[in-house]
C-alpha positions in Angstrom: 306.0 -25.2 -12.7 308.7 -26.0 -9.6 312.2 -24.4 -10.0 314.0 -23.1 -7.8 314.2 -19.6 -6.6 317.1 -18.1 -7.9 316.2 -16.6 -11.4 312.7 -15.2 -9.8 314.2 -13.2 -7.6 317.1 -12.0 -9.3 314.2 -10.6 -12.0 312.7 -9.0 -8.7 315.9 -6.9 -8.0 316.3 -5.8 -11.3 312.6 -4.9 -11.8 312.3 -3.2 -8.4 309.6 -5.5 -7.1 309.4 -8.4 -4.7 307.8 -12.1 -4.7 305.8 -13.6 -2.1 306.7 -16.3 0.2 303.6 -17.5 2.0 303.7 -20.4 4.2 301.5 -23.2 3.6 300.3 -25.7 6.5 297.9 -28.1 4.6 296.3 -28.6 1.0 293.7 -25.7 1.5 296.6 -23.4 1.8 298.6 -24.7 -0.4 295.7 -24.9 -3.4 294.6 -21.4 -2.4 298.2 -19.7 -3.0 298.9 -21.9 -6.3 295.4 -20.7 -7.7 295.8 -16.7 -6.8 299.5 -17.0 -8.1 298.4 -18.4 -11.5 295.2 -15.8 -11.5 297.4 -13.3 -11.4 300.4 -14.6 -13.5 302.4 -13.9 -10.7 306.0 -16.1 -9.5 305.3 -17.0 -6.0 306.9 -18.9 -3.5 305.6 -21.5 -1.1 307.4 -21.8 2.6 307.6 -24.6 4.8 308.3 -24.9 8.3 310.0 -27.3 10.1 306.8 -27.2 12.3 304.7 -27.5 9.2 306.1 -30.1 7.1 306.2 -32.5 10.6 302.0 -31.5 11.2 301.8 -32.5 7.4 303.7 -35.9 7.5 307.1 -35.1 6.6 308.9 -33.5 4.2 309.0 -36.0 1.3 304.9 -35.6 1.8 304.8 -32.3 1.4 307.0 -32.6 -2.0 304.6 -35.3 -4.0 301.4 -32.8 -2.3 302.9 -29.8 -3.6 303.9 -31.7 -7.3 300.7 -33.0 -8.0 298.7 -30.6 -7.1 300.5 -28.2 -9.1 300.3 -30.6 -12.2 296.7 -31.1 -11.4 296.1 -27.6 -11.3 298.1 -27.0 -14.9 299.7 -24.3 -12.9 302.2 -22.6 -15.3 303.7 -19.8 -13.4 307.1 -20.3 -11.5 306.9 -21.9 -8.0 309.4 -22.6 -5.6 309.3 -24.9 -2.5 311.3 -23.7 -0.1 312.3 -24.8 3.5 311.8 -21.7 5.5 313.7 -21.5 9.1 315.3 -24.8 8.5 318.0 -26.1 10.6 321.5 -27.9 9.9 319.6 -31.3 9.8 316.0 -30.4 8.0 318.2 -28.6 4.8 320.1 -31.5 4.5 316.5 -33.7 4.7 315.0 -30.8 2.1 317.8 -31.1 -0.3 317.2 -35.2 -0.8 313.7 -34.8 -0.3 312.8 -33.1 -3.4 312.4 -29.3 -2.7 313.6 -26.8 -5.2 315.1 -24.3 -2.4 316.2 -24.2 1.7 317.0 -21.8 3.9 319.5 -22.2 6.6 319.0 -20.5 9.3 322.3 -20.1 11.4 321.3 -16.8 12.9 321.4 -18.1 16.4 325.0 -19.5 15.9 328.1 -17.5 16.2 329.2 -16.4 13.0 332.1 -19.0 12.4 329.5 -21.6 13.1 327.2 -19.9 10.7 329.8 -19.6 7.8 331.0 -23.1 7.9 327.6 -24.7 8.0 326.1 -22.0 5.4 329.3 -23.4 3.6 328.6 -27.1 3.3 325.1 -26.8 2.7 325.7 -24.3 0.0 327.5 -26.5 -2.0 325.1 -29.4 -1.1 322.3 -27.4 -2.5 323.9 -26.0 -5.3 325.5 -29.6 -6.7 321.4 -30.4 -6.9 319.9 -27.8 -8.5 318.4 -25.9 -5.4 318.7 -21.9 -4.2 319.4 -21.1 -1.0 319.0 -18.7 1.8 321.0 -18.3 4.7 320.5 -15.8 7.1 322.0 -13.0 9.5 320.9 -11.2 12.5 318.2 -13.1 13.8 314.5 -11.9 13.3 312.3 -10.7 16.1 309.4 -13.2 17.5 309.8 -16.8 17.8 309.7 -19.4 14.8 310.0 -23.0 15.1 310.8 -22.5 19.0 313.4 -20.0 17.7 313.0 -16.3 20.0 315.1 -13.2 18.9 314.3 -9.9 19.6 314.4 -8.5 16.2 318.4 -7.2 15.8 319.8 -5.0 13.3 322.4 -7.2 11.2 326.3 -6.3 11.0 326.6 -5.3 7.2 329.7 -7.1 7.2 329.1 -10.1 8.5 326.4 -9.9 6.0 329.1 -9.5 3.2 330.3 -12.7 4.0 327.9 -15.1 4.6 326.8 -13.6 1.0 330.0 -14.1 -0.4 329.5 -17.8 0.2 327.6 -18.0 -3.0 324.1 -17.6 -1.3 321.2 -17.4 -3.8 319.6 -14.4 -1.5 320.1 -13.1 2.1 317.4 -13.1 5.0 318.9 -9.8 7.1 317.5 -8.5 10.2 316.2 -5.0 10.4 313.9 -5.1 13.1 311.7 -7.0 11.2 309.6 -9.8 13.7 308.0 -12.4 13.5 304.0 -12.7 14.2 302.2 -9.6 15.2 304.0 -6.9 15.9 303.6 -4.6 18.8 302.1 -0.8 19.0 305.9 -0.1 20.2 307.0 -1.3 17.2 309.8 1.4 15.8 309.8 0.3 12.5 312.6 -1.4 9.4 315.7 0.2 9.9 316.0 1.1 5.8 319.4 2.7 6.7 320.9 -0.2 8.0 319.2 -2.2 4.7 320.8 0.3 2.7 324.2 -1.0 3.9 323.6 -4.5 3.4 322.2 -4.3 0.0 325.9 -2.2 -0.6 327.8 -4.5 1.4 326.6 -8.2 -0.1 326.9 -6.9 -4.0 323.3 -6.3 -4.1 322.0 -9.9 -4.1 318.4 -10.5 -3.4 317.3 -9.8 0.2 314.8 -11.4 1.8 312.4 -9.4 4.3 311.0 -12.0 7.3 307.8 -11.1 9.4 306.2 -9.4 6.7 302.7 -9.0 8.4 301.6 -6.0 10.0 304.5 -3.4 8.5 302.9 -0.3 6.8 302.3 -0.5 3.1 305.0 1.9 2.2 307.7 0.6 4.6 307.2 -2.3 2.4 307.8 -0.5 -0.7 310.6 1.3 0.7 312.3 -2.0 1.4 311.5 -2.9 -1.9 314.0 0.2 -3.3 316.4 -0.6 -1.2 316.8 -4.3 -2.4 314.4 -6.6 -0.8 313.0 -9.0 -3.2 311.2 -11.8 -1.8 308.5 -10.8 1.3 307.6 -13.8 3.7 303.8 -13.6 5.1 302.6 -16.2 7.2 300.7 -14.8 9.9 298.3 -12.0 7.9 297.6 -15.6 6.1 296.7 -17.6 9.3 294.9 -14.7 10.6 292.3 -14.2 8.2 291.4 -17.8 7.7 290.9 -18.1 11.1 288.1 -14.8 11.4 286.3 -16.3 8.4 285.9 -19.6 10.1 284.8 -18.5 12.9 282.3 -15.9 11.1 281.1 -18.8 9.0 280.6 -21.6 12.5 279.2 -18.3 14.4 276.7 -18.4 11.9 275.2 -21.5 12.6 276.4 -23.0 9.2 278.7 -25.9 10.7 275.9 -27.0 13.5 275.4 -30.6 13.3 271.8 -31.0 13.3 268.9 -32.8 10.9 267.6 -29.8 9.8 271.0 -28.6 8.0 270.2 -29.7 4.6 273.5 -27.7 3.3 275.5 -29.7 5.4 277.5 -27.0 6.1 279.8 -28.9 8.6 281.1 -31.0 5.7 284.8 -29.6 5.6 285.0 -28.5 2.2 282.0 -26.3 2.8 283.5 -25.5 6.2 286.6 -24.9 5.3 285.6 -22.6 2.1 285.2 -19.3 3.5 289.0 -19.8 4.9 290.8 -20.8 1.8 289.0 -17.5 -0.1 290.0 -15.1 2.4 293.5 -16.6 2.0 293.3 -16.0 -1.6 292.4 -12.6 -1.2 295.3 -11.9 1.2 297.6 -13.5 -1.0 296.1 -11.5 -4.0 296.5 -8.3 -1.5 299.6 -9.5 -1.0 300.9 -9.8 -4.5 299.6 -6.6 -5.8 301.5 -4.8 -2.9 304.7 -6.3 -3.8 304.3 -6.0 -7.4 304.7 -9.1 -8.4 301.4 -9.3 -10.6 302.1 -10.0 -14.2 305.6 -11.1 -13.8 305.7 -14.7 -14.3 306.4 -14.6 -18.2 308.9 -12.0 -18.0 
């Protein structure tokens, strides 16, 4: 069922728990999440890069893949489509193309470029049905051929890009993007703390959500994040299981492989279930399990 992200995530904030946002690249990923988020009765989002949706044909492709399968499926819980990292131009594309939710990032702007673009595209999104994100104090790692080095955002410049009439509010706290590193200091829950007080408590929105500890998760949680974007834990796992599975032998091409194992729903198979347990990981960590009818 595609709506937009708004309602789900203000549910999250006022039941203390967070929904998923895992980034899809092709129709194993994207069937895998859909089937783990209905399993577990769970709201879930499903992200899309700028990077993504071009390697998958284009936006408007990834809409009718994305509606089908989830008629196809008889998927019944809440899922959003949502342009993750998208810039000026590929929100504006997202908004006519058909997805239920954007996010703007102008977090490499300076601010008054931010607020007016935020702005437009605000109202743009808003006169067709769609949530939106908009974002401040650029996350760490690079996305989209995007680099920041993981800042702490200014609560108040915070307070008004959310007084805008954002839908929820990506905010840096050290988070990064990718694999972090053994330096890594951690989420700056103080400076979260301020945000959540500063921007009336909308949803926030925690980026580079592979690799922090369990409870710094958690902690984020109480202090107002709602929706947890994974991507990476996602990407890693379905690459080790395909590589397990070719090490094997299972994929070599020969006469004698009567399973055909190099058939790519057979090679592909061991990936898409170790997604599904990540995202299942995932959604039990963030307590989204059970949620969807609420």
């Amino acid at each position: 069922m595609l709506v937009n992200a708004t309602r789900m995530l203000q549910k999250a904030k006022e039941g203390h728990y967070a929904v998923g946002q895992f980034n899809i690249n092709n129709l194993e990923w994207t069937k895998a999440i859909l089937l783990t988020a209905q399993e577990l009765n769970s709201p879930v989002i499903l992200g899309v890069s700028c990077g993504a949706a071009k390697y998958m044909c284009g936006y408007r492709t990834v809409v009718e893949m994305v509606k089908e399968m989830d008629k196809y499926l008889g998927i019944t819980v809440p899922v959003a489509l949502h342009l993750d990292h998208g810039t000026y131009e590929a929100a504006k594309e997202c908004i006519e193309a058909g997805f239920t939710s954007i996010m703007f990032d102008g977090s490499h702007f300076e601010l008054e470029e931010n607020l007016a673009k935020t702005k437009e595209l605000v109202a743009l999104a808003h006169d067709k049905g769609l949530s939106i994100e908009a974002e401040v104090g650029a996350i760490g790692g690079t996305e989209d051929g995007v680099t920041a080095d993981g800042e702490v955002a200014d609560p108040e410049e915070c307070k008004q890009i959310a007084d805008l009439g954002v839908d929820f509010l990506a905010a840096g706290i050290g988070n990064i993007h990718g694999i972090y590193p053994e330096d890594w200091t951690g989420l700056h829950i103080d400076a979260l703390e301020k945000i959540n007080e500063a921007t009336n408590r909308i949803p926030l929105v925690l980026h580079g959500g592979t690799g922090i500890p369990d409870e710094q998760i958690k902690d984020a949680i109480e202090h107002g994040v709602s929706k947890i974007n994974v991507n990476t834990d996602c990407q890693l796992v379905f690459a080790e299981a395909t590589i397990k599975y070719c090490a094997e032998g299972k994929a070599s091409p020969t006469a004698d492989n009567v399973d055909k194992g190099y058939d790519p729903r057979k090679l592909l198979k061991p990936g898409f279930k170790a997604i599904q347990d990540k995202v299942k990981e995932k959604m039990i960590l963030f307590g989204s399990v059970g949620k969807a009818a609420e």
